[in-house]
C-alpha positions, 0 to 999 in steps of 0.5 A: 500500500502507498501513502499519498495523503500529501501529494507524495508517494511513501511506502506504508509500514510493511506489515508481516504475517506468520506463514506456515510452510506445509508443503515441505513436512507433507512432503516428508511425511508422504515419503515416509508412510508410502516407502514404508508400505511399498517395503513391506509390500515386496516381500520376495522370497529369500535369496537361498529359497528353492526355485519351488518357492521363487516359482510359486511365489510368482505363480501366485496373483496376490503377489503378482499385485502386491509387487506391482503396487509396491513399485508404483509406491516407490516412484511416488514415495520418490516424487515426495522425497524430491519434493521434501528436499526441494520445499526444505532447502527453499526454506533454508535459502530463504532464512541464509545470507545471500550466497550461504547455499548451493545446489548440492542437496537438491541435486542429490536428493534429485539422484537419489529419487530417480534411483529408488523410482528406477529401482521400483519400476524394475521390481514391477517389470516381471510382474507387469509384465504377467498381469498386463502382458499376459507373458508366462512365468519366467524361469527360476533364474531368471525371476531371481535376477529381474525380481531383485535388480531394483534392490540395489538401485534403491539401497545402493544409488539411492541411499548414498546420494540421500546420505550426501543430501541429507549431510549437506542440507544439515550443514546448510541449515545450521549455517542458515539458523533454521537447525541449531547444532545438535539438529546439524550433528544428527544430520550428520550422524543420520547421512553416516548411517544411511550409507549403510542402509542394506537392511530396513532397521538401518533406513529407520534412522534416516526415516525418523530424520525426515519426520524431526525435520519435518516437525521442525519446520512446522514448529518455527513459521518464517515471516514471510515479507508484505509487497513493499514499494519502491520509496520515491528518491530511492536508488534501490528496492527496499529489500525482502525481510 
């Protein structure tokens, strides 16, 4: 708004209003429950099974189904998990110093959910392709390898560039003030720990770091600036608070 109440323009005192930015914790809380449920709904027989069970296991329309809504789970569980990082390092840029940030989480994050969607559409591929494609049930060996080629898309190319994603955004958070040191050393710890995600309880602490974060970002609302005008005489706009 412009004063102009004696013949000249003057900006009107800027007021600011909390905002509370949902799309983030959404975000990460969406990866969480859809990753979780896409896990347990792929349970493949063990990797010492006999062909019996791996041909049985695929013989049955149950688990056909189940796989294949588990890999459709993981591309979306992806989708979220790139949006979380995206919607939180917005936030971070917003509250740093200009120039305290770079692209580094987000073009992790981004490598790390190509890489588990990747991994859910090859876990979806033999049995898409019995369901949609009507093709017969492959043999034994060959079920075990393209059953299971997705495995390592997933705990491999996509938990080590999460583990840089999520020590970054760590970092640049604290730098930020939107984490204090104790959130950054977690960070830290957390991308440590998901290095070494081979085995779901290990993806817990990286799982539970997404929630605290999450909840963080819910708890400390950020003023978000009114529209301000340019002041009359002013070599500059008046810059966002």
């Amino acid at each position: 708004m412009v004063d102009t109440s004696q013949g000249e323009s003057r900006p009107a005192a800027s007021a600011q209003r909390p905002v509370r930015p949902w799309r983030g914790p959404a975000s990460g809380i969406a990866f969480i429950v859809l990753f979780v449920a896409a896990v347990f709904m792929d349970n493949l027989p063990a990797g010492n099974a006999s062909d019996r069970a791996w041909t049985a296991y695929f013989a049955s329309a149950a688990h056909r189904v189940s796989m294949i809504v588990s890999g459709f789970l993981l591309v979306a569980a992806a989708l979220a998990l790139l949006s979380f990082f995206v919607f939180t390092w917005t936030r971070v840029t917003r509250a740093a110093r200009p120039g305290g940030t770079s692209l580094l989480p987000v073009a992790a994050a981004g490598v790390s959910a190509a890489c588990i969607a990747a991994g859910g559409a090859l876990g979806a591929v033999v049995p898409g392709s019995m369901v949609f494609g009507s093709q017969p049930e492959p043999a034994p060996g060959i079920l075990r390898v393209l059953a299971t080629l997705g495995i390592p898309l997933v705990l491999v190319g996509g938990m080590v560039p999460l583990a840089l994603a999520v020590a970054s955004l760590s970092l640049q958070a604290k730098a930020a003030g939107i984490f204090g040191r104790g959130m950054a050393g977690v960070g830290l710890a957390v991308a440590v720990i998901t290095l070494f995600s081979f085995e779901f309880f290990t993806m817990l602490a990286m799982l539970a770091w997404v929630l605290a974060v999450s909840v963080v970002v819910i708890r400390r609302p950020e003023l978000a600036p009114a529209s301000h005008t340019r002041p009359i005489g002013s070599s500059s706009a008046v810059s966002p608070i």
